[in-house]
Backbone bond lengths (Angstrom), bond angles and torsions (degrees), N, CA, C in turn:
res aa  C-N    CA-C-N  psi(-1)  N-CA   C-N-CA  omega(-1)  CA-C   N-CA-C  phi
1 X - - - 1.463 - - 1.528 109.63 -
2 X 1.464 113.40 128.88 1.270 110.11 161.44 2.025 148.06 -42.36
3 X 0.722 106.96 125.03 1.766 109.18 -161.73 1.416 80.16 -95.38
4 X 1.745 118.03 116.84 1.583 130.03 149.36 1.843 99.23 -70.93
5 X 1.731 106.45 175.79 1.125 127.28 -177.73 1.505 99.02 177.36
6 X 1.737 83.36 161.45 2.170 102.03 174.16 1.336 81.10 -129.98
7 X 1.143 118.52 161.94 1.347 150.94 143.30 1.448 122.09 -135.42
8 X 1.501 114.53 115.17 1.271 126.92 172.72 1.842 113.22 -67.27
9 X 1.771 109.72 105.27 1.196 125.91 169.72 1.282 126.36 -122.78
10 X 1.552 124.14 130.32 1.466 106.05 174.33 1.978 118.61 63.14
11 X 1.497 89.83 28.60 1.597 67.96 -171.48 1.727 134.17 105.44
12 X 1.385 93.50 -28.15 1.527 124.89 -155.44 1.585 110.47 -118.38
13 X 1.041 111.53 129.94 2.068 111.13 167.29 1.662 93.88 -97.46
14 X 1.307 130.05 119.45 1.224 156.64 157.56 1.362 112.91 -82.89
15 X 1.046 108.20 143.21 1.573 110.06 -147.24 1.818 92.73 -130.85
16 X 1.448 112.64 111.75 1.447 126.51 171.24 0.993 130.77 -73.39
17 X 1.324 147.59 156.40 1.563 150.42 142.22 1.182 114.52 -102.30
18 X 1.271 146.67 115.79 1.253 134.61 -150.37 2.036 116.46 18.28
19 X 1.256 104.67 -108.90 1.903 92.62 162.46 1.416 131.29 -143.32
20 X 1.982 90.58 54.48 1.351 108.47 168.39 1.609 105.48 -106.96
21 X 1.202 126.32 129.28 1.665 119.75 169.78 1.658 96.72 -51.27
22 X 1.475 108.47 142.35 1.352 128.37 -167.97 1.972 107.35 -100.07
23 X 1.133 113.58 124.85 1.297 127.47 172.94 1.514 110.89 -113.13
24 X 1.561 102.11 161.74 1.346 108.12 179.57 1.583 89.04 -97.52
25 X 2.016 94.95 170.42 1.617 104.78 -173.79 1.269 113.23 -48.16
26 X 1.476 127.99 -24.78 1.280 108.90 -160.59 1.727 101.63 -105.42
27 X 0.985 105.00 38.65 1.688 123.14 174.38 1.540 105.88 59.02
28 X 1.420 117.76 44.59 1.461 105.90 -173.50 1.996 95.00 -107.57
29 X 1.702 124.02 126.12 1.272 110.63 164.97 1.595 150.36 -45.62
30 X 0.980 126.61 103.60 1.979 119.35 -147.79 1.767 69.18 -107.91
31 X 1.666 77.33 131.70 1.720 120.44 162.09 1.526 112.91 -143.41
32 X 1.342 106.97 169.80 1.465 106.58 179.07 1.773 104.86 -114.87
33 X 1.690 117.23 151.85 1.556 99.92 170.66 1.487 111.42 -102.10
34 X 1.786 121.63 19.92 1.414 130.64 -168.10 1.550 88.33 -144.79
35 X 1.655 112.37 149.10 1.243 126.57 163.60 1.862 113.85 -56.64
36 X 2.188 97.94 -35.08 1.249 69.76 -156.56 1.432 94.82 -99.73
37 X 1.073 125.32 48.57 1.610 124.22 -168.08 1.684 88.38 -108.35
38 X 1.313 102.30 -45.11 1.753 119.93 -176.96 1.258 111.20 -50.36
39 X 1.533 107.56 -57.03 1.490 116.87 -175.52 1.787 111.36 -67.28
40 X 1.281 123.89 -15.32 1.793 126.77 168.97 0.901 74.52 -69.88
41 X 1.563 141.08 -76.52 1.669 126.28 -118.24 1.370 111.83 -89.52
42 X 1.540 133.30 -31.11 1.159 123.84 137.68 1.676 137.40 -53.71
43 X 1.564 123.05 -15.97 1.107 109.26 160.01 1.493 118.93 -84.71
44 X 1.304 137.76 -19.98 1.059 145.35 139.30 1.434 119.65 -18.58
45 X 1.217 91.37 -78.59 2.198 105.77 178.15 1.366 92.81 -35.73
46 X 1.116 121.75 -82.21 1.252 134.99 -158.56 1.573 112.42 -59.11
47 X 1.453 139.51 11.37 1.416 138.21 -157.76 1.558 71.22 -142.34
48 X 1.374 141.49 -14.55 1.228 135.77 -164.25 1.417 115.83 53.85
49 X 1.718 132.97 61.03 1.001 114.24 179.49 1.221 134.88 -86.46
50 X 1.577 112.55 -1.22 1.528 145.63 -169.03 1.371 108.86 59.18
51 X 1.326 109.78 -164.81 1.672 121.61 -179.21 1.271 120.90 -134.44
52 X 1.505 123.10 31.86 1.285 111.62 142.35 1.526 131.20 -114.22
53 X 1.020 115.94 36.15 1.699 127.05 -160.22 1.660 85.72 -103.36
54 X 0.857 110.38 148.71 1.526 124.99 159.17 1.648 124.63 -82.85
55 X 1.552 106.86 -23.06 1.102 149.94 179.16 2.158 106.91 -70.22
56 X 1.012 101.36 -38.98 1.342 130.25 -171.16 1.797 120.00 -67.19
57 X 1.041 154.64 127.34 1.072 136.00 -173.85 2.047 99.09 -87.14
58 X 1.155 99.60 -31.20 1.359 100.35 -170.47 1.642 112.30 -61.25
59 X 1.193 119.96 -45.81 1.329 158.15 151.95 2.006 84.70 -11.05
60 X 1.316 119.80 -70.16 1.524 142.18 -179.11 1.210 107.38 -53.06
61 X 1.296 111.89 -60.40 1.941 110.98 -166.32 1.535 109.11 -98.92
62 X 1.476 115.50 -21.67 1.692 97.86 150.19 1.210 125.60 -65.99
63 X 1.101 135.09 -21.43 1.727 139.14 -172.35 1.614 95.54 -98.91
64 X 1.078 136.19 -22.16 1.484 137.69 138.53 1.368 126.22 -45.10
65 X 1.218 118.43 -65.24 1.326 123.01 173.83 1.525 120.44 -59.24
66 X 1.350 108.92 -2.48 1.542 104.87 -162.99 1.564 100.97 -112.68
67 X 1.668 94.47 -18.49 1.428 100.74 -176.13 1.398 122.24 -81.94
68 X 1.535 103.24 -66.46 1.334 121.22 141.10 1.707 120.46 0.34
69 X 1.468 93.43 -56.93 1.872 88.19 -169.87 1.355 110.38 -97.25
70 X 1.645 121.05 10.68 1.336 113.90 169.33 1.020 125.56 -152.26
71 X 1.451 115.98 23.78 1.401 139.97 167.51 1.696 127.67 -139.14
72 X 1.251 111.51 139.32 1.392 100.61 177.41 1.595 122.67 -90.31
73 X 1.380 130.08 -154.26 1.261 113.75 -176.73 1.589 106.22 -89.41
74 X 1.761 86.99 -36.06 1.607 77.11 -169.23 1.743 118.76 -68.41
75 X 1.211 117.64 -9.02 1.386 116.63 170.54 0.987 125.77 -71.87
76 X 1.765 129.84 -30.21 1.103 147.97 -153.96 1.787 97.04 -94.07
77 X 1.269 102.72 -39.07 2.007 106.59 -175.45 1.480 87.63 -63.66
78 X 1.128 120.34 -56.68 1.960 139.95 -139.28 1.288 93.17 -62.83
79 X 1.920 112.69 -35.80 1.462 100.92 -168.05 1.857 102.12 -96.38
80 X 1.191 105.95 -28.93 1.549 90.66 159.91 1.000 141.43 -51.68
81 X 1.534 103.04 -30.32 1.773 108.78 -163.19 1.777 98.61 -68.66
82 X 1.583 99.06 -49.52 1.340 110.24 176.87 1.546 135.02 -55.17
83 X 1.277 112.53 -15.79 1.593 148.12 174.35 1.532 116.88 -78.53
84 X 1.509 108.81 -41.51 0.916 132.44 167.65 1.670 144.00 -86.90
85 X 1.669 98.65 39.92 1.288 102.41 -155.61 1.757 103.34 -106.28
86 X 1.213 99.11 -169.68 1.523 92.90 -169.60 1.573 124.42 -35.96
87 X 1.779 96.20 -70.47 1.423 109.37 177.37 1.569 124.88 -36.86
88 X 1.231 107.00 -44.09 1.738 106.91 163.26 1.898 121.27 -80.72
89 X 1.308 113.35 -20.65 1.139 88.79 147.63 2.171 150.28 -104.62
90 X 1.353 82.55 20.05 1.730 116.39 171.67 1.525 82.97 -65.65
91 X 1.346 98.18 -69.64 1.699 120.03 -153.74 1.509 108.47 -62.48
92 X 1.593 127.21 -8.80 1.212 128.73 -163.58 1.873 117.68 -84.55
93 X 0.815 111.84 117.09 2.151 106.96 -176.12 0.845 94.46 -37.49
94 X 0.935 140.81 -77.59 1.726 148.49 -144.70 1.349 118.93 -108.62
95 X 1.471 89.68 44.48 1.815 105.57 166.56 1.201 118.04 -84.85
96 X 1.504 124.44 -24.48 1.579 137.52 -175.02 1.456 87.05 -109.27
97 X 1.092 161.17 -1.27 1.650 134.71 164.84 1.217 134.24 -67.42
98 X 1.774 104.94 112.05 1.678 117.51 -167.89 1.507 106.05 70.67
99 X 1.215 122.54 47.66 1.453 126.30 177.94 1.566 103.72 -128.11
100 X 1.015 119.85 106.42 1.173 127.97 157.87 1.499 127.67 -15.22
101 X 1.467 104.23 -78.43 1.376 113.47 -171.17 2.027 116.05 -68.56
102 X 1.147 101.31 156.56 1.804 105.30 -161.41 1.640 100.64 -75.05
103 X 1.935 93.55 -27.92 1.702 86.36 -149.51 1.846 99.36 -92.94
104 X 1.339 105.17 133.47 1.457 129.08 -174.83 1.249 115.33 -75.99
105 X 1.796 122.90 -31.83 1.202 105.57 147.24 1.390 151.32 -69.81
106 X 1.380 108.99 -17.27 1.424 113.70 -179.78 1.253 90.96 -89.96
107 X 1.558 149.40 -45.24 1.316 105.60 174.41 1.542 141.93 -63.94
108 X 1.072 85.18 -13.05 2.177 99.81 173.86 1.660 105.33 -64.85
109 X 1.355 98.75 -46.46 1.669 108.35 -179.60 1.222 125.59 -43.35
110 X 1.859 103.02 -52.53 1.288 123.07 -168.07 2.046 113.67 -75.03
111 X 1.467 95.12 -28.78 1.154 111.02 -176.49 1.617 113.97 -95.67
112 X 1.392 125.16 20.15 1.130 131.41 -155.44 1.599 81.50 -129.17
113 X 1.107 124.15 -23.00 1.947 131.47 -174.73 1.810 87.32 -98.52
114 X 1.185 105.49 -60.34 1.759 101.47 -157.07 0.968 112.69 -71.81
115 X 1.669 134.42 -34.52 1.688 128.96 163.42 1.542 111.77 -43.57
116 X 1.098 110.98 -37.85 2.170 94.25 -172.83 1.531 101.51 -75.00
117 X 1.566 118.40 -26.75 1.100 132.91 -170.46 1.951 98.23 -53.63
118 X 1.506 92.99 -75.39 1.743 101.34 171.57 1.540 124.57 -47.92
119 X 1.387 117.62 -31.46 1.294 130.18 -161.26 1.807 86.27 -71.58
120 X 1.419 124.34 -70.95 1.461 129.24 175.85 1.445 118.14 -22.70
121 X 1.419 114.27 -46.14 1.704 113.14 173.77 1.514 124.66 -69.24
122 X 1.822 101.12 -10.68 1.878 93.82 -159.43 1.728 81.34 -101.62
123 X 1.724 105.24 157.14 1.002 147.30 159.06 1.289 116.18 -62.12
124 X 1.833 120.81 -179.99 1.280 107.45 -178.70 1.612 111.13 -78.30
125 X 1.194 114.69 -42.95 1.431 131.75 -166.69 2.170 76.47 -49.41
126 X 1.071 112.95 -70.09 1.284 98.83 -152.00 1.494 128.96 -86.10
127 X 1.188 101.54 4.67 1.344 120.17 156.88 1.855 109.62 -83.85
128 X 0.905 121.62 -21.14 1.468 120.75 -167.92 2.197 81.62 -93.26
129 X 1.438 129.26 -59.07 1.220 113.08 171.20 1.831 118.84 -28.79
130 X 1.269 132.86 -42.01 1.026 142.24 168.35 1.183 90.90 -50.20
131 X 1.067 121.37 -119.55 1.543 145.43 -155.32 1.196 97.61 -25.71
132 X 1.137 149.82 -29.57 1.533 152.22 156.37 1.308 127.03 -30.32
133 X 1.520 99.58 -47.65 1.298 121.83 -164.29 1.484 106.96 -119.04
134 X 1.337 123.80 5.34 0.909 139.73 148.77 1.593 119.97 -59.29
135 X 1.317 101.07 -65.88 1.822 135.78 -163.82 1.763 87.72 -65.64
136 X 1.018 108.09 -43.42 1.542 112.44 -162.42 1.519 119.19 -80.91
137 X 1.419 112.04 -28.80 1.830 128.42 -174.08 1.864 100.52 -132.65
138 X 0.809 135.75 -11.27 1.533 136.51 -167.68 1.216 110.39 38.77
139 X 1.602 103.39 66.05 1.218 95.88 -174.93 1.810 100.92 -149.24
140 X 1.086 146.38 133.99 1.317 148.23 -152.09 1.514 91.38 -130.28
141 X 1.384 166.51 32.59 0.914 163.22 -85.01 1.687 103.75 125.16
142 X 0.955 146.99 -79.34 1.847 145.34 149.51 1.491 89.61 -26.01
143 X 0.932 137.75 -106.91 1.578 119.51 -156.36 1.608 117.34 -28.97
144 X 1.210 106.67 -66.26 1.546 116.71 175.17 1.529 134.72 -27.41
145 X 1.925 99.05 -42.60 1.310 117.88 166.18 1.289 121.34 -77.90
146 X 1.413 120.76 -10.24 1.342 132.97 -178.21 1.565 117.24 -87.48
147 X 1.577 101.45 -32.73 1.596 126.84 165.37 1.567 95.92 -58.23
148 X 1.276 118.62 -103.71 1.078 142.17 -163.77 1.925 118.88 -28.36
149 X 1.508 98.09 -44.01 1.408 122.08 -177.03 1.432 114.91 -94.29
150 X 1.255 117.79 1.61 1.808 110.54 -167.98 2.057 92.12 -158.18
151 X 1.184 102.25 -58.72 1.318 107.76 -178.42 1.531 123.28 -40.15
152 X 1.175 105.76 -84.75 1.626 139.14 160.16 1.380 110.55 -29.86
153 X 1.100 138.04 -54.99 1.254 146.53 169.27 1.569 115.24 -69.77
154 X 1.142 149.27 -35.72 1.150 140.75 143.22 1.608 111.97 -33.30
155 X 1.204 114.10 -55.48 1.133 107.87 -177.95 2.040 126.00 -88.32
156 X 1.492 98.78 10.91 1.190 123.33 164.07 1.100 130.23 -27.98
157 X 1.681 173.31 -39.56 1.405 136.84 -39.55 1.597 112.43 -96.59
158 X 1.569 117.26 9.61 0.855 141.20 -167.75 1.838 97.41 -111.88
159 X 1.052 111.07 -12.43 1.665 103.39 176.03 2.119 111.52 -116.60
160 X 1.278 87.50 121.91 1.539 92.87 -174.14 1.612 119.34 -84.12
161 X 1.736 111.13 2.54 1.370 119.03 -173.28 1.246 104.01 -55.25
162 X 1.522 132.03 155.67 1.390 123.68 138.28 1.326 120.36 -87.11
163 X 1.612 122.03 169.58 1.188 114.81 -170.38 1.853 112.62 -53.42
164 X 1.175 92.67 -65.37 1.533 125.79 -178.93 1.841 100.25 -22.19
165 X 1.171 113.74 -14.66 1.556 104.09 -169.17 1.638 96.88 -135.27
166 X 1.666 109.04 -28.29 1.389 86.37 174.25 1.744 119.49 -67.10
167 X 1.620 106.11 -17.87 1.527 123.44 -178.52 1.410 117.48 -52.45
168 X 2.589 93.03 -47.89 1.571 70.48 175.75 1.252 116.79 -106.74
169 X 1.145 128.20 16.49 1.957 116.79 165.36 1.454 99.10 -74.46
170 X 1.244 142.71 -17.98 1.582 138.73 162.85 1.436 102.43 -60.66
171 X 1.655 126.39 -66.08 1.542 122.38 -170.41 1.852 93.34 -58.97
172 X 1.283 131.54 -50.91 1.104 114.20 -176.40 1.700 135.97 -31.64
173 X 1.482 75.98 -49.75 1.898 90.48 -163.36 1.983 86.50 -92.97
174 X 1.051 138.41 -4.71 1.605 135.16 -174.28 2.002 79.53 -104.56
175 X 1.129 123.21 -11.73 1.803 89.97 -177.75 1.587 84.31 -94.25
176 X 1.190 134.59 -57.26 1.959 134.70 -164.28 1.468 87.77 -58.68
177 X 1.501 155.00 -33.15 1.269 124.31 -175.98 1.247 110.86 -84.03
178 X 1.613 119.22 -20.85 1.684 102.03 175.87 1.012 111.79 -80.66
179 X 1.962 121.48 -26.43 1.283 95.10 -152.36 1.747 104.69 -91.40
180 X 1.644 128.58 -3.97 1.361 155.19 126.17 2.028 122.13 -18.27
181 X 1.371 81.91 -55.40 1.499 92.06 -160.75 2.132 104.04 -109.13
182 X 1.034 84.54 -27.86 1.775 88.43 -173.67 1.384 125.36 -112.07
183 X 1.660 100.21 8.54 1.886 100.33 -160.48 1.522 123.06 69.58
184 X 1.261 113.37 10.49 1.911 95.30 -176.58 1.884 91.54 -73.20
185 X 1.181 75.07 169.61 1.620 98.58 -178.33 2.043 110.69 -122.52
186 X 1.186 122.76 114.29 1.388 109.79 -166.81 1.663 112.59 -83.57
187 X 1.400 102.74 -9.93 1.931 117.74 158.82 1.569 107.75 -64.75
188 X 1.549 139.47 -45.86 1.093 151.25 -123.65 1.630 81.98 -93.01
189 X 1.459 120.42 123.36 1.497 113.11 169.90 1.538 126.75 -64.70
190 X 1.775 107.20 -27.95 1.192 118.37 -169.03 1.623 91.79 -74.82
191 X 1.143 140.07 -29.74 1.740 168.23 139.24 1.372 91.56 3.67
192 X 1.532 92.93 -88.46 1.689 110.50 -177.92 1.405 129.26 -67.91
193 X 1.609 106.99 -13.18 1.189 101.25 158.17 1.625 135.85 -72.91
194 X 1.701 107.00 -47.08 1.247 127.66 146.35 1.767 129.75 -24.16
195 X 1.350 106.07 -44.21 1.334 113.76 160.82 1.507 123.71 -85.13
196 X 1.318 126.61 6.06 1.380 109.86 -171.85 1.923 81.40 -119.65
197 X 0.926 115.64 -10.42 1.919 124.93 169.06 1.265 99.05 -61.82
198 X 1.079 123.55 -52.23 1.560 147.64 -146.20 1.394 89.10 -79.89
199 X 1.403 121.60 -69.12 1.390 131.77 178.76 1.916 120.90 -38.53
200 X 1.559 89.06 -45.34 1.717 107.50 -174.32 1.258 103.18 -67.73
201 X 1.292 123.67 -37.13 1.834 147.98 -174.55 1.596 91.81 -56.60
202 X 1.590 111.65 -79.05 1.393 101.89 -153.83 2.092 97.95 -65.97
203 X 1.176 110.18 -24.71 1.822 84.38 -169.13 1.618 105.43 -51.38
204 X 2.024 114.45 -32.57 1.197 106.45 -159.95 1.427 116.11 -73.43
205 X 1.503 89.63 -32.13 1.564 102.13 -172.89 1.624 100.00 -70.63
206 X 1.148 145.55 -61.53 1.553 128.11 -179.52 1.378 103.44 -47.14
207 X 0.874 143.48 -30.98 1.634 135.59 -146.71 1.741 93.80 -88.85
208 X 1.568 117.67 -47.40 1.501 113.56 173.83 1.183 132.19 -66.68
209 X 1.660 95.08 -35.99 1.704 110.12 -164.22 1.620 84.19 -78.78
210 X 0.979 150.97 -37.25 1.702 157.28 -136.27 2.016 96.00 -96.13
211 X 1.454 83.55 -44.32 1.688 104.51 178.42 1.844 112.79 -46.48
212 X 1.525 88.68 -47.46 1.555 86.49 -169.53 1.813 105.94 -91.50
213 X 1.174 121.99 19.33 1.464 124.03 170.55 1.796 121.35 -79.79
């Protein structure tokens, strides 16, 4: 079995496989810029959690590392903004979740101006959380609500929630809109499995996207 490792270099936690520095497939070098970012991603390796889970931290800092080393920021917003245009968010599940208003086009509209708007403020770490959760649900709208509703408010000083509860009045009101708006079924095991993914998703996704603040 493989032996993970960090080594603090340059600044940098470098990330081992036995005692080759460890790259993702597409030969890009994965390091950490925090001890304890290092220490997830080696307990990870080593629990084997792989890298396509959304669920996954590795899943996060390989699609980081890959980005990071061959894109800049401003390309990465430019191609969101453009990704993110009406027609995909008409088309998005969770374009009407916790939205007030009935009509589906004016919120696509409104959110078709204010996503490039948001996209401009995030970093790589948290622009790469997007695209994660993008790749994973096709949905640009689920990340956003996760920002806005869990993210943002942690960092509030005006909001006294803890995470742990703002998480679950989010799974609350995200299980009555699917199972309302999308057909889930909360009997259906594949149901309950889907939601406890969902659950594993947002701890990872706050923990990175929060990371790069």
């Amino acid at each position: 079995m493989a032996n993970y490792s960090y080594k603090q270099e340059d600044g940098k936690y470098l990330i081992y496989k036995d005692e080759k520095l460890l790259s993702t497939p597409h030969g890009n070098q994965i390091s950490a810029d925090t001890e304890e970012l290092a220490t997830k991603l080696v307990e990870a390796l080593s629990k084997r959690k792989g890298y396509k889970s959304a669920s996954s931290i590795l899943t996060y800092h390989y699609t980081y590392s890959n980005l990071a080393a061959q894109y800049d920021l401003e390309f990465i917003v430019n191609d969101f903004s453009n990704c993110a245009d009406y027609d995909a968010l008409i088309n998005d599940e969770y374009l009407m979740f916790r939205q007030p208003s009935p009509v589906r086009q004016a919120i696509a509209t409104y959110f078709e101006k204010d996503l490039p708007e948001c996209f401009h403020m995030y970093n790589y770490y948290q622009l790469t959380a997007v695209l994660v959760i993008h790749t994973a649900y096709y949905s640009w709208m689920l990340s956003h609500y996760i920002i806005t509703d869990i993210c943002e408010k942690l960092f509030d000083k005006d909001n006294d929630t803890d995470y742990e509860t703002l998480k679950q009045e989010f799974m609350d009101d995200l299980e009555e809109f699917e199972c309302d708006e999308l057909g889930g079924d909360p009997d259906n095991k594949e149901y309950i499995k889907h939601l406890k993914e969902i659950g594993n998703m947002i701890d990872v996704f706050v923990y990175y996207f929060c990371h790069g603040c």
